[in-house]
Backbone and ligand atoms as CSV (ligand in chain L), in Angstrom:
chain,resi,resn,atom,element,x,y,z
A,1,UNK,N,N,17.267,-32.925,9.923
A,1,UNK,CA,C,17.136,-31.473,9.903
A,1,UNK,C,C,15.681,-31.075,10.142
A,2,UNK,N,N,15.524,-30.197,11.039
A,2,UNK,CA,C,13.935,-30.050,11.246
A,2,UNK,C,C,13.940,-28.583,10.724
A,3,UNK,N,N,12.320,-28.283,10.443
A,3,UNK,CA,C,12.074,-27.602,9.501
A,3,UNK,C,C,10.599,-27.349,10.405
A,4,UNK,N,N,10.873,-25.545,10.105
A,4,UNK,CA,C,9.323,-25.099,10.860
A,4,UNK,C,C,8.601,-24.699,9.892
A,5,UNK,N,N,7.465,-24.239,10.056
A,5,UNK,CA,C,6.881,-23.269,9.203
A,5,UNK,C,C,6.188,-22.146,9.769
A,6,UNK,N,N,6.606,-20.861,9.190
A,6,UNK,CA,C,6.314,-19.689,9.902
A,6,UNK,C,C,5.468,-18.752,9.481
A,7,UNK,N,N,4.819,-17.959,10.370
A,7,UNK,CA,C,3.793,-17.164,9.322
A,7,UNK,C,C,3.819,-15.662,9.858
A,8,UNK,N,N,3.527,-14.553,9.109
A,8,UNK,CA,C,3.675,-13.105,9.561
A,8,UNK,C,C,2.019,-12.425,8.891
A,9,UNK,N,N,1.000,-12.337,9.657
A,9,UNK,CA,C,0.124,-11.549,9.202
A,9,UNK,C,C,0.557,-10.211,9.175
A,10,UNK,N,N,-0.420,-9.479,8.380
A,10,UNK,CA,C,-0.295,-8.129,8.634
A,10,UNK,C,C,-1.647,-7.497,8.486
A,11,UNK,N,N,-2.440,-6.224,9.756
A,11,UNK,CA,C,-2.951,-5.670,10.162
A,11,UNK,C,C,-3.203,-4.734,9.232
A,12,UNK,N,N,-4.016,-4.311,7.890
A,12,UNK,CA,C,-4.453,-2.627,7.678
A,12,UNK,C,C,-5.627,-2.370,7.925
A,13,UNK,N,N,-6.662,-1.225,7.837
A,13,UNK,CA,C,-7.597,-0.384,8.215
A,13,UNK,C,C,-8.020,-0.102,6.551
A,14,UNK,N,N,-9.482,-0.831,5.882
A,14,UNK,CA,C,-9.926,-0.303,4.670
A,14,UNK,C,C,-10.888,0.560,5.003
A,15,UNK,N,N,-11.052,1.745,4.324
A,15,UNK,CA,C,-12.359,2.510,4.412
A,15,UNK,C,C,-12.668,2.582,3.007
A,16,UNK,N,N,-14.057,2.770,2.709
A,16,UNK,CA,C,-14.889,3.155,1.646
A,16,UNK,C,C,-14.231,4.018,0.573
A,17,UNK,N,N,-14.396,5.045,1.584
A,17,UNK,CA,C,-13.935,5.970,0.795
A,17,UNK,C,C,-13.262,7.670,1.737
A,18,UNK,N,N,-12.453,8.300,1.273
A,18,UNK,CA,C,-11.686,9.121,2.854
A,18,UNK,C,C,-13.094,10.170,3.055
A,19,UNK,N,N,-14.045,9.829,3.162
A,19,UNK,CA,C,-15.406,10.740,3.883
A,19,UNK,C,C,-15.323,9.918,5.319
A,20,UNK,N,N,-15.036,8.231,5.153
A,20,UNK,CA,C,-14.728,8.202,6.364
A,20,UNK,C,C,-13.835,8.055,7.625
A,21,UNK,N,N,-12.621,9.010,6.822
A,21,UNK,CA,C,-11.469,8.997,8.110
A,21,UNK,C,C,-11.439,10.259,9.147
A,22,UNK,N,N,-10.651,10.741,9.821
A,22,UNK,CA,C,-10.563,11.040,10.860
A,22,UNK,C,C,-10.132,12.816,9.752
A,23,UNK,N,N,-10.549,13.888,10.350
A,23,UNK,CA,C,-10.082,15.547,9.588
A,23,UNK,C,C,-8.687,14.950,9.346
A,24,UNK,N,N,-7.813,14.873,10.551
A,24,UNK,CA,C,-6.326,15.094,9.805
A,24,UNK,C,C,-5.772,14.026,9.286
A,25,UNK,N,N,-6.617,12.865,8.828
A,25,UNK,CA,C,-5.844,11.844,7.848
A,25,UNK,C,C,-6.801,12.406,6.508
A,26,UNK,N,N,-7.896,12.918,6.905
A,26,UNK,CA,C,-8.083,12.931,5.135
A,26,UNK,C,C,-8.056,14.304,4.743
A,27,UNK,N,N,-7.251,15.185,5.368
A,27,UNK,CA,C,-6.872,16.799,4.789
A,27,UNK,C,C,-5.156,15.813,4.364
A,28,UNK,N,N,-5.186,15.245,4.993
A,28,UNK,CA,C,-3.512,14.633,4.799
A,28,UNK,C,C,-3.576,13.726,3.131
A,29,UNK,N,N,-4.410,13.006,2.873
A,29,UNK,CA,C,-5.110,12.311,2.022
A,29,UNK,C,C,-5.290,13.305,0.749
A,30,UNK,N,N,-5.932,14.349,0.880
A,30,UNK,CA,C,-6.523,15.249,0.081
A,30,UNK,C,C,-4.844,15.838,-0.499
A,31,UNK,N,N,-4.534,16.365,0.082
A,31,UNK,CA,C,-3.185,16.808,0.059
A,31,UNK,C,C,-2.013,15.859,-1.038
A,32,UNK,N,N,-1.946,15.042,-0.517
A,32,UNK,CA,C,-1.418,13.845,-1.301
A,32,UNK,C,C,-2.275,13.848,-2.711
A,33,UNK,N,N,-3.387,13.963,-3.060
A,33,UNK,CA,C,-4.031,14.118,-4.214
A,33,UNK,C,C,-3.466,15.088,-5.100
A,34,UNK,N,N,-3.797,16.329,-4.041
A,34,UNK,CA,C,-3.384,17.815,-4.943
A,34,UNK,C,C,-2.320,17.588,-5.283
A,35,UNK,N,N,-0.973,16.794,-4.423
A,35,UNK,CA,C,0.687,17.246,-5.095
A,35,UNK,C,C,0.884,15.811,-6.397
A,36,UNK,N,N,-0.260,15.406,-6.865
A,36,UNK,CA,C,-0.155,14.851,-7.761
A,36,UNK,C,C,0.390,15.629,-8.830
A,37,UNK,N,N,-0.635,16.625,-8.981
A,37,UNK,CA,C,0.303,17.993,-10.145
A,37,UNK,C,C,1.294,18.636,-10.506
A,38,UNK,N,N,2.066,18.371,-9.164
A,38,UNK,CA,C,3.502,18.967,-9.187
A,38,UNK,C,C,4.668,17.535,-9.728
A,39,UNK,N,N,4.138,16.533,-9.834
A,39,UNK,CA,C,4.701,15.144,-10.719
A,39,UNK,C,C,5.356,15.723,-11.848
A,40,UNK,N,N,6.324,15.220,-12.429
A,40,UNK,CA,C,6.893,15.729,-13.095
A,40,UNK,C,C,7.462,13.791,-13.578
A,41,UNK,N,N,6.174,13.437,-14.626
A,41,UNK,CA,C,6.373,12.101,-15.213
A,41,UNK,C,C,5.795,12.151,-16.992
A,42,UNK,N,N,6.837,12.525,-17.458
A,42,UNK,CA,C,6.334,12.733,-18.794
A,42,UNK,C,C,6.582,11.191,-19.625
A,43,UNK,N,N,7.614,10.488,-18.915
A,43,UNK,CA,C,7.807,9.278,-19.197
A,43,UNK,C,C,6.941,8.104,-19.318
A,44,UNK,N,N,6.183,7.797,-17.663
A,44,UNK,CA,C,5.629,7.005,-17.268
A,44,UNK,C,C,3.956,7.178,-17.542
A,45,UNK,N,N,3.903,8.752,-17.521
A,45,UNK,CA,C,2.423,9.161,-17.054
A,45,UNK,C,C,1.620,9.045,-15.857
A,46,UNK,N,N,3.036,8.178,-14.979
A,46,UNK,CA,C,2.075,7.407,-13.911
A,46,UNK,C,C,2.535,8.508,-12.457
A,47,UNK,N,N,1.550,9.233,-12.167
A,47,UNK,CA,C,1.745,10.438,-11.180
A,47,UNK,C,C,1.341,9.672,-9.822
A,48,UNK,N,N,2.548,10.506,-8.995
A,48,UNK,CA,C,2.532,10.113,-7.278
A,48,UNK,C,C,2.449,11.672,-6.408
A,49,UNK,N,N,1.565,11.539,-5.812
A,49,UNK,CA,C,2.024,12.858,-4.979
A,49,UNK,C,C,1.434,11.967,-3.374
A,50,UNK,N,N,2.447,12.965,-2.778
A,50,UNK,CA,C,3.087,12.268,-1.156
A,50,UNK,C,C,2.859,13.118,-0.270
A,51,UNK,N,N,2.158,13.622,0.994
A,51,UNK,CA,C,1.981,14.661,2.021
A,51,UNK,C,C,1.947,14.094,3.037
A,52,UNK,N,N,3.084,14.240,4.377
A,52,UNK,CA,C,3.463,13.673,5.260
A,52,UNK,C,C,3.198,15.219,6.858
A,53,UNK,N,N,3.054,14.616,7.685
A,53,UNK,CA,C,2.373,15.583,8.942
A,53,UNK,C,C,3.779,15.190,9.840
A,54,UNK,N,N,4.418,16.275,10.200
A,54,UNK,CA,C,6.014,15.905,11.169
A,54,UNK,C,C,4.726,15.953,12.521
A,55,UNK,N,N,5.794,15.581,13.720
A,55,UNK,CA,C,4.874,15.457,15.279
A,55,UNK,C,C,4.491,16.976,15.288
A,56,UNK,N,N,5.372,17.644,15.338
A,56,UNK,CA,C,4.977,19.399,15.627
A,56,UNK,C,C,3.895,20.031,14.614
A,57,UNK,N,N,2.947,18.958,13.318
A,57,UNK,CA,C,2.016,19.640,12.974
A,57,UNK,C,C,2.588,19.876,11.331
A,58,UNK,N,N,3.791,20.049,11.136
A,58,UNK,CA,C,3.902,20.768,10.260
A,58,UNK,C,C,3.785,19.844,8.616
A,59,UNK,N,N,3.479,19.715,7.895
A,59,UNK,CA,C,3.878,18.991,6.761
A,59,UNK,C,C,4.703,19.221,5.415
A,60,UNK,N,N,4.727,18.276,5.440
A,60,UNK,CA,C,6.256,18.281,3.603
A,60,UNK,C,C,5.606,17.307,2.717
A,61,UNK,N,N,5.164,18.038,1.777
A,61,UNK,CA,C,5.021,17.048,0.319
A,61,UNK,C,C,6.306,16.946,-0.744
A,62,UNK,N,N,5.731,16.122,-1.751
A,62,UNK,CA,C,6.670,15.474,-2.517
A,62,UNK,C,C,5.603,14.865,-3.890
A,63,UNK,N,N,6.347,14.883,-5.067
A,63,UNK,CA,C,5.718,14.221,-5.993
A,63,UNK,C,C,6.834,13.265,-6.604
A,64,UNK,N,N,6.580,12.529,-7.593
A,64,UNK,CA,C,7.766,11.748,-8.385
A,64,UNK,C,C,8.230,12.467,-9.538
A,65,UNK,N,N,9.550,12.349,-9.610
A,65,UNK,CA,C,10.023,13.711,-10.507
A,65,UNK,C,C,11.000,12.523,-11.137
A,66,UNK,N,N,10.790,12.547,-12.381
A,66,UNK,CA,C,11.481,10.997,-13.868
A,66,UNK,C,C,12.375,12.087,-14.518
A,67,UNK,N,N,13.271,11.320,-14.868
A,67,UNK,CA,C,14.601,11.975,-15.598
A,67,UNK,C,C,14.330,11.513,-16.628
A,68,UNK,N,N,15.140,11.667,-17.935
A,68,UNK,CA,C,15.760,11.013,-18.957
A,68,UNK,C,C,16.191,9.591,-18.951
A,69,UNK,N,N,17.401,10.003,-17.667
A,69,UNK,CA,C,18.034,8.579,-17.407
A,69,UNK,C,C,17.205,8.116,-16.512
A,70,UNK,N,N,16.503,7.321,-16.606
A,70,UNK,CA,C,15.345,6.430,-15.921
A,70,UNK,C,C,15.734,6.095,-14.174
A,71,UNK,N,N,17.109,5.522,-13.939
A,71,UNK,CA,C,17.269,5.284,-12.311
A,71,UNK,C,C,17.589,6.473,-11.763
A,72,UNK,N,N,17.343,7.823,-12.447
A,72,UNK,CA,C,18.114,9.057,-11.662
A,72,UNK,C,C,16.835,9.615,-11.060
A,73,UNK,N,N,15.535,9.071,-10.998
A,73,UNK,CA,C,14.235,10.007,-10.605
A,73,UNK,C,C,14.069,9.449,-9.464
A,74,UNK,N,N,12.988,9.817,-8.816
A,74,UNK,CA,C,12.688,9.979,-7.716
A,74,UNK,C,C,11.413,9.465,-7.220
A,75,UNK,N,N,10.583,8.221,-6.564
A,75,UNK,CA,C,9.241,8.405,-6.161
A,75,UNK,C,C,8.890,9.461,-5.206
A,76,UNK,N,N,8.053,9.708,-5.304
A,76,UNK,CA,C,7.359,11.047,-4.238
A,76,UNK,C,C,7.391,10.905,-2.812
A,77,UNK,N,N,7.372,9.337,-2.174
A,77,UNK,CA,C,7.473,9.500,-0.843
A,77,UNK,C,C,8.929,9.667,-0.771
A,78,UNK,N,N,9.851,9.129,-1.253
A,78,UNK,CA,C,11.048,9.757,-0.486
A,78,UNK,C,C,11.461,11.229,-0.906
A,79,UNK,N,N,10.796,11.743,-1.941
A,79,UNK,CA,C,11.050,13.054,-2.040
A,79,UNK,C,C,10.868,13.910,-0.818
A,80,UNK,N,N,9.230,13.668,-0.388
A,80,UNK,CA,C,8.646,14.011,0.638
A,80,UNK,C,C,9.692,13.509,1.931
A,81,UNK,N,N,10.090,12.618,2.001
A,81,UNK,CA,C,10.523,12.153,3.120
A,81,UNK,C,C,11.843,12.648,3.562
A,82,UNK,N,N,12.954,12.649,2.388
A,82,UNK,CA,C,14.165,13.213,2.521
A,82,UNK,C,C,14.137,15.354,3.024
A,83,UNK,N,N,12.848,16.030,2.149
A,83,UNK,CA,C,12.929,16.931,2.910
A,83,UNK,C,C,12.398,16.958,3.837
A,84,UNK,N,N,11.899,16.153,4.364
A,84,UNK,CA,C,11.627,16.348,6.118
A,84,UNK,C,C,12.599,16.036,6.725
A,85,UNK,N,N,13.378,15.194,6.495
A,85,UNK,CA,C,14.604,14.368,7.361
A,85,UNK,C,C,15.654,15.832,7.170
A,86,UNK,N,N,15.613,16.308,5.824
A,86,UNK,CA,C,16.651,17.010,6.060
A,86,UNK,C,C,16.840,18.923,6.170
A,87,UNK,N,N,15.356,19.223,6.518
A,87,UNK,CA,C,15.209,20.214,6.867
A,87,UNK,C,C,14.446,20.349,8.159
A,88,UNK,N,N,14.328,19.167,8.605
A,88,UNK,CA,C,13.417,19.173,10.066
A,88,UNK,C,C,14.541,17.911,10.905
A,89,UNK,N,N,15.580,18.107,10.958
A,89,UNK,CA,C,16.092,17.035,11.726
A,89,UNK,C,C,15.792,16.937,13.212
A,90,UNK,N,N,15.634,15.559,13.504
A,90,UNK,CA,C,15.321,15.185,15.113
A,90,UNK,C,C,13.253,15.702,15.499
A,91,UNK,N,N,13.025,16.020,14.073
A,91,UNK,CA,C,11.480,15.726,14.391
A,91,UNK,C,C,11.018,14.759,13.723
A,92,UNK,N,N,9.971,13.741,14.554
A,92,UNK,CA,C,9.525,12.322,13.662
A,92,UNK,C,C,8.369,12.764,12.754
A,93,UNK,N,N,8.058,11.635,11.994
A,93,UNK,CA,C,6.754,12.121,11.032
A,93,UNK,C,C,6.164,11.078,11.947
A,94,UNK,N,N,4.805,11.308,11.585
A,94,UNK,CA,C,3.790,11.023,11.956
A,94,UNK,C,C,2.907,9.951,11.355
A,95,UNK,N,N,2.367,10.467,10.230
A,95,UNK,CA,C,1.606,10.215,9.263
A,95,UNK,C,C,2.209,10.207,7.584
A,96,UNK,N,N,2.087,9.644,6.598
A,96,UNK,CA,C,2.527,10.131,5.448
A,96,UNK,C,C,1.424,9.416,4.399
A,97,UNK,N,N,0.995,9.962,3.679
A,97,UNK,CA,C,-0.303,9.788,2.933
A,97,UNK,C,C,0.313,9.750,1.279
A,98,UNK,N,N,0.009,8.793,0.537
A,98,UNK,CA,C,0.491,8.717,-0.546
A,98,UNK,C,C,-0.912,8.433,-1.987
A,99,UNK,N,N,-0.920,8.942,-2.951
A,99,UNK,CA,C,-1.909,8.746,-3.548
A,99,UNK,C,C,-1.614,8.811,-5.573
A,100,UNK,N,N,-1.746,7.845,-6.149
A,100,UNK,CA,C,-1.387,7.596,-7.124
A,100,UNK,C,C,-2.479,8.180,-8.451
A,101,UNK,N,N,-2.030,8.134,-9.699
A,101,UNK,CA,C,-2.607,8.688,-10.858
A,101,UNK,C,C,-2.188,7.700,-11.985
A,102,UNK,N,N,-2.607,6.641,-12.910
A,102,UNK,CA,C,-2.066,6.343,-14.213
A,102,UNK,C,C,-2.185,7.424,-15.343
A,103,UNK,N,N,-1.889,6.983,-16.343
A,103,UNK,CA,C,-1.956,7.577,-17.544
A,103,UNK,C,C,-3.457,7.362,-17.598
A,104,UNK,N,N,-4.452,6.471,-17.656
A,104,UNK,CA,C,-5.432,6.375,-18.206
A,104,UNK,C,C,-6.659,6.604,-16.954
A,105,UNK,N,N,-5.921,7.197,-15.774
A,105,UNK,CA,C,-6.101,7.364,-14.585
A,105,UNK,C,C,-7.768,6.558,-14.256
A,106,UNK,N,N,-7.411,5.370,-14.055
A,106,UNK,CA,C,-8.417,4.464,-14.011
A,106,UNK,C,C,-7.823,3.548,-12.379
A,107,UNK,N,N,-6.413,4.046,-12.057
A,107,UNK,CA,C,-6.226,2.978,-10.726
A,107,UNK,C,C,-8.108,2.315,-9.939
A,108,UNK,N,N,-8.588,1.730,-9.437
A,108,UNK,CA,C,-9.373,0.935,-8.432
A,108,UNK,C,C,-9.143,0.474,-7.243
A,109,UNK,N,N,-7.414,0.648,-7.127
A,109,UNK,CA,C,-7.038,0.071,-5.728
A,109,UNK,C,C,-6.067,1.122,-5.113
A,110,UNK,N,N,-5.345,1.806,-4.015
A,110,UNK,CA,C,-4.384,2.362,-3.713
A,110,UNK,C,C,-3.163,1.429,-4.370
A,111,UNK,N,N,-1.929,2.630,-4.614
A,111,UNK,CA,C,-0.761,2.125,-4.388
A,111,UNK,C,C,0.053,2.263,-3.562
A,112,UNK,N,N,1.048,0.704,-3.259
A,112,UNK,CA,C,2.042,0.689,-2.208
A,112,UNK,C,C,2.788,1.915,-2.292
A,113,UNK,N,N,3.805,1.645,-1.162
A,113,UNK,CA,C,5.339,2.421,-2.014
A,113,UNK,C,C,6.054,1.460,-2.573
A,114,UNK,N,N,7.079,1.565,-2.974
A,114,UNK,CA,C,7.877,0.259,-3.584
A,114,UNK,C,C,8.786,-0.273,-2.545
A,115,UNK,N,N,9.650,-0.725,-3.250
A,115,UNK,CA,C,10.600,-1.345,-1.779
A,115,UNK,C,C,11.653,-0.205,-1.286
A,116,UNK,N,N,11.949,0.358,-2.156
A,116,UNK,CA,C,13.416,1.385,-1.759
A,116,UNK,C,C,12.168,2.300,-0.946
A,117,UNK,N,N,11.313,2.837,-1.077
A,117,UNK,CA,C,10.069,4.232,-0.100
A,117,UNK,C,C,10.451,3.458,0.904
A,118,UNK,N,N,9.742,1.756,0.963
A,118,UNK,CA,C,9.553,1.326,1.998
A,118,UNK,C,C,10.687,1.175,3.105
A,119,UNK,N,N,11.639,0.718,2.515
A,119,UNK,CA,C,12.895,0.661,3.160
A,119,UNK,C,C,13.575,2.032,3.924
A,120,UNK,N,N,13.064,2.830,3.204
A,120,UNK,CA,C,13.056,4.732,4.120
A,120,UNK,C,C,12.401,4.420,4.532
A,121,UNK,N,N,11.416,4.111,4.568
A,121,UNK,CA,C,10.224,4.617,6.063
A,121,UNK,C,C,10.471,3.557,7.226
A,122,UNK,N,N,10.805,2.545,6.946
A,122,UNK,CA,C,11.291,1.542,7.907
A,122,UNK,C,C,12.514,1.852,8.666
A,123,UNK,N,N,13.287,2.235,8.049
A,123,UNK,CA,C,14.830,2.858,8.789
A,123,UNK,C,C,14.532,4.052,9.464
A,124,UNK,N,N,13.707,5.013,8.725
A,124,UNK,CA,C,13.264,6.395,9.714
A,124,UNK,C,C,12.250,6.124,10.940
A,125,UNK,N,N,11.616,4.945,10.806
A,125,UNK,CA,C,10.535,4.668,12.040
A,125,UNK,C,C,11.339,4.048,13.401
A,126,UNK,N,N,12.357,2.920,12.527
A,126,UNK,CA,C,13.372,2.807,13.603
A,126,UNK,C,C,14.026,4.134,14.681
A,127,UNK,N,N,14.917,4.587,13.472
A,127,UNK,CA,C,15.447,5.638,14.081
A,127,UNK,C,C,14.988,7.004,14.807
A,128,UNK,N,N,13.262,6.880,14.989
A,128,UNK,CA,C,12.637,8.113,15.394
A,128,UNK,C,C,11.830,7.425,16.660
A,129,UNK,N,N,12.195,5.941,16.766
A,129,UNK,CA,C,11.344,5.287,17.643
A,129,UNK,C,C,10.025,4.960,17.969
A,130,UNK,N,N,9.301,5.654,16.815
A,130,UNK,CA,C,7.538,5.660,17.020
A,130,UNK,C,C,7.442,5.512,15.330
A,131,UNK,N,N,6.540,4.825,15.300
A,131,UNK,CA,C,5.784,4.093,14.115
A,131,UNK,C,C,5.502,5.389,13.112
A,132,UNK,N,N,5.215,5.184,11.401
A,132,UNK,CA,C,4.914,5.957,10.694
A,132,UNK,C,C,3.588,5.843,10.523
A,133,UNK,N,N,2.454,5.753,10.509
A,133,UNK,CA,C,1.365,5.603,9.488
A,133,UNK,C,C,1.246,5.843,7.942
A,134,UNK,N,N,0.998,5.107,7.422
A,134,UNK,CA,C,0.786,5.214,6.010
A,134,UNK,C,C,-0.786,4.996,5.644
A,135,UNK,N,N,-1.349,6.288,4.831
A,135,UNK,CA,C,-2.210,5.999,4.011
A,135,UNK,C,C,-2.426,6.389,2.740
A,136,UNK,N,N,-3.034,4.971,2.491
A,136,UNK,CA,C,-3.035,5.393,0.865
A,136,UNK,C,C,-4.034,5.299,0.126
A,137,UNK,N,N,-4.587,6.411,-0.964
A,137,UNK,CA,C,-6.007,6.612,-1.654
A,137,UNK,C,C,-5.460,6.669,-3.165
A,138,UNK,N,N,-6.371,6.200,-4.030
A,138,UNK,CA,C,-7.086,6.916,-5.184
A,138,UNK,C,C,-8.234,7.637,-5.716
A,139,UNK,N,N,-8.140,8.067,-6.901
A,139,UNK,CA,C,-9.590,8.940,-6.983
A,139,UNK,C,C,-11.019,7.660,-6.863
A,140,UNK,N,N,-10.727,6.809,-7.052
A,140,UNK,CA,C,-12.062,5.937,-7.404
A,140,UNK,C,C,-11.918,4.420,-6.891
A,141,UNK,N,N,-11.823,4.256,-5.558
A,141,UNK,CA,C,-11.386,3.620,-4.854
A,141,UNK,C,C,-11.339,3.684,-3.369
A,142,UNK,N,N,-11.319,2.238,-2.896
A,142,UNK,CA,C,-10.922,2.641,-1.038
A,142,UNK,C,C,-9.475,3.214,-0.402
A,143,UNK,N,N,-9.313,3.657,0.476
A,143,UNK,CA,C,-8.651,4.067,1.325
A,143,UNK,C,C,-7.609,2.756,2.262
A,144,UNK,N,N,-6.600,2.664,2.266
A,144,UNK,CA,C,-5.702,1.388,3.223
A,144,UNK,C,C,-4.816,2.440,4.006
A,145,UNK,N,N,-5.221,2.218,5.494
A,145,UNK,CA,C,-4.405,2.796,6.613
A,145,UNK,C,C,-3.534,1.412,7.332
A,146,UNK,N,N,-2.070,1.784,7.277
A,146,UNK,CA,C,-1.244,1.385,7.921
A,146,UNK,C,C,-0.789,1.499,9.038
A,147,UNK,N,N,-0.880,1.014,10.516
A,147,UNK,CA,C,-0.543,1.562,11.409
A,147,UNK,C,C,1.289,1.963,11.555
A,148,UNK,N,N,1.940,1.274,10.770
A,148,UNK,CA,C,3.127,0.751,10.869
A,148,UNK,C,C,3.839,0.811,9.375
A,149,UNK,N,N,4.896,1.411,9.225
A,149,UNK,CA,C,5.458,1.035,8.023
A,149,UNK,C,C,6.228,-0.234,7.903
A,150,UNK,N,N,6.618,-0.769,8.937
A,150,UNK,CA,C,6.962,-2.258,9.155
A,150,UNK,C,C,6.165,-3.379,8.867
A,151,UNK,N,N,4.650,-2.961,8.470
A,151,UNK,CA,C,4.086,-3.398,7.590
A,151,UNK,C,C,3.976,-3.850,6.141
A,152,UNK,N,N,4.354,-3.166,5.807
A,152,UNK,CA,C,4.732,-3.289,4.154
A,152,UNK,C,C,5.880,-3.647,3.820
A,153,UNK,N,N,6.619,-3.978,4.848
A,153,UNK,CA,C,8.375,-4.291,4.951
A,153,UNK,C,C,8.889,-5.356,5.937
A,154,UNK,N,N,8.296,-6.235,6.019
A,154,UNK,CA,C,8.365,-7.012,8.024
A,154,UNK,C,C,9.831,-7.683,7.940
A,155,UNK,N,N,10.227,-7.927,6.917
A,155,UNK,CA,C,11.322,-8.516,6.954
A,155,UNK,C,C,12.631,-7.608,6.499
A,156,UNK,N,N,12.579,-6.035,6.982
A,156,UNK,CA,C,13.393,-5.430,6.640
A,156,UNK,C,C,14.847,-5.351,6.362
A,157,UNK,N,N,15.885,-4.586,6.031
A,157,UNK,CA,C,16.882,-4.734,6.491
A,157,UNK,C,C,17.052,-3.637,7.153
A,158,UNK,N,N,17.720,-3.449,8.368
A,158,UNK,CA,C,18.185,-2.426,9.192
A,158,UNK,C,C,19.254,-2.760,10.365
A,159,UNK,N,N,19.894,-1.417,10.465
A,159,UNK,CA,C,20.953,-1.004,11.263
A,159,UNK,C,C,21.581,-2.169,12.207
A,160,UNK,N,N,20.557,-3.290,12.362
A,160,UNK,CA,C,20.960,-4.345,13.524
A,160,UNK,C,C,21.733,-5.521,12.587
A,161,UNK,N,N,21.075,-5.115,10.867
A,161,UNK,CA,C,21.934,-6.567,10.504
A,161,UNK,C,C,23.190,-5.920,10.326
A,162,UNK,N,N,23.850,-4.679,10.412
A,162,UNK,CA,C,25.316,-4.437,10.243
A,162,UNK,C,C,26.100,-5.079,10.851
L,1,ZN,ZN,ZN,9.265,4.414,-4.157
């Protein structure tokens, strides 16, 4: 039985800090900061806010909104993401900028999305045919730009394994 061994790099973009990205990734960035407030995590403490740019310009945020019953809440990018999909149908996103808060709001590094965000943004990049960008900041910390949400997901599942 022969046996390979295989390898998958992956490509991101660190900056310092978002003084040095481009106006509309870090008004996009900034944005994602502000809808930290609209979080609604009395549980966790741990706040997400999400601001995504459709092709035509327009954007949809999202924060993480925690229930009682713990699997009934929501992270912020697919909050963000589902109302774009479902009040902007047949326009792609672009960009989607995600930016995290702890309780003791000390993060040092950005956070991912998890696997279920990721797995939306991978199925919507498919299905819109052009790549998402993802970036992601904290208050006290660098900046990680994604060209690709197939990045954070390379071994996805989608529509082809049906
Ligand atoms: Zn998530």
């Amino acid at each position: 039985m022969s046996k390979k061994e295989r390898e998958r790099k992956i490509k991101y973009e660190e900056f310092g800090s978002l003084q040095h990205l481009t106006t509309e990734d870090r008004k996009l960035l900034e944005c994602a900061f502000d809808e930290r407030d609209h979080a609604y995590a009395p549980y966790s403490g741990f706040r997400v806010g999400a601001c995504l740019i459709l092709e035509n310009g327009q954007k949809v945020v999202g924060s993480n909104q925690e229930n009682a019953s713990f699997p009934a809440g929501l992270c912020a990018e697919r909050v963000a993401l589902f109302t774009a999909m479902g009040s902007n149908p047949g326009i792609g996103v672009k960009s989607i900028a995600v930016a995290a808060k702890n309780l003791n709001d000390n993060l040092e590094s950005p956070v991912f999305p998890c696997g279920f965000c990721a797995q939306v943004l991978v199925d919507l990049e498919e299905r819109q045919k052009s790549p998402i960008r993802i970036i992601l900041g904290v208050d006290r910390g660098p900046v990680i730009i994604l060209a690709s949400s197939k990045s954070i997901l390379p071994f996805a599942f989608s529509s082809r394994d049906l």
